[in-house]
C-alpha angles and dihedrals in degrees: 000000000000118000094234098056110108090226091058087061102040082057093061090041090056097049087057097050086040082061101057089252129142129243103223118165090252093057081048095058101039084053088056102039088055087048100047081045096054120149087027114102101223126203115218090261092045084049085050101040079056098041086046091057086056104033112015089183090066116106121221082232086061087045089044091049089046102057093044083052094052083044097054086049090047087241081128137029119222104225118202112196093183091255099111089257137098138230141189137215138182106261108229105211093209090064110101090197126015108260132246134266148200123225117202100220091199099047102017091237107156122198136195120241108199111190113089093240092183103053086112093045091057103049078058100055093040079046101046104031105018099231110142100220116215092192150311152221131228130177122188110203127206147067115348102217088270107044075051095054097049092048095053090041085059090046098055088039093054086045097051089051 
């Protein structure tokens, strides 16, 4: 289901109110912002710079409590890239697991990678060892194109010197 689809959204909207939780307009904008932001992985701070150019009145402890809400309800995933900080991205219920990423260790980019690479590892593990995986999470750690690019410019620079 594609992010922009109204239904897509009524469905959130429903979880929360399914939930017993109330739609504020803070709720509201903090929803949208994750949505219009979607395939960046957003700290809490990045989530309330954006919130604050909406809706200025909106505290970074309303933001904090949210996602932790949306959390709770599986609206977001909580994505730990090993770096002491936290980030958040939209959870697409169609995914069975959540997908990879790669995480530029120069500049911290971190990119999706949407095929599932590990469908055939897993038939092997639920076959060999007959545990029945819920999902998983892999990081793959190292230069984004154009971290990669700079650092061999520098190299043949440095060579040709």
């Amino acid at each position: 289901m594609k992010i922009n689809e109204s239904g897509y959204v009524d469905n959130l909207k429903t979880m929360l109110r399914e939930a017993g939780a109330k739609l504020t307009p803070q709720r509201l904008t903090i929803l949208d912002v994750i949505i219009q932001q979607e395939g960046k992985h957003l700290t809490i701070e990045e989530i309330y710079n954006k919130v604050k150019e909406v809706k200025a009145e909106t505290g970074v402890a309303t933001v904090y409590r949210t996602i932790l809400l949306f959390e709770e309800l599986g609206i977001v995933k909580k994505l730990d890239l090993n770096d002491g900080i936290y980030r958040y991205e939209l959870n697409h219920e169609e995914e069975l697991h959540g997908h990879h990423h790669l995480v530029c260790s120069a500049c911290g980019k971190v990119e999706e990678v949407r095929d599932d690479l590990l469908d055939s590892v897993e038939q092997i593990i639920e076959k060999d060892y007959r545990f029945r995986i819920k999902d998983h999470s892999l990081k793959f750690y190292g230069l984004c194109s154009d971290c990669y690019l700079n650092e061999s410019e520098e190299t043949n620079e440095r060579k040709s010197k």
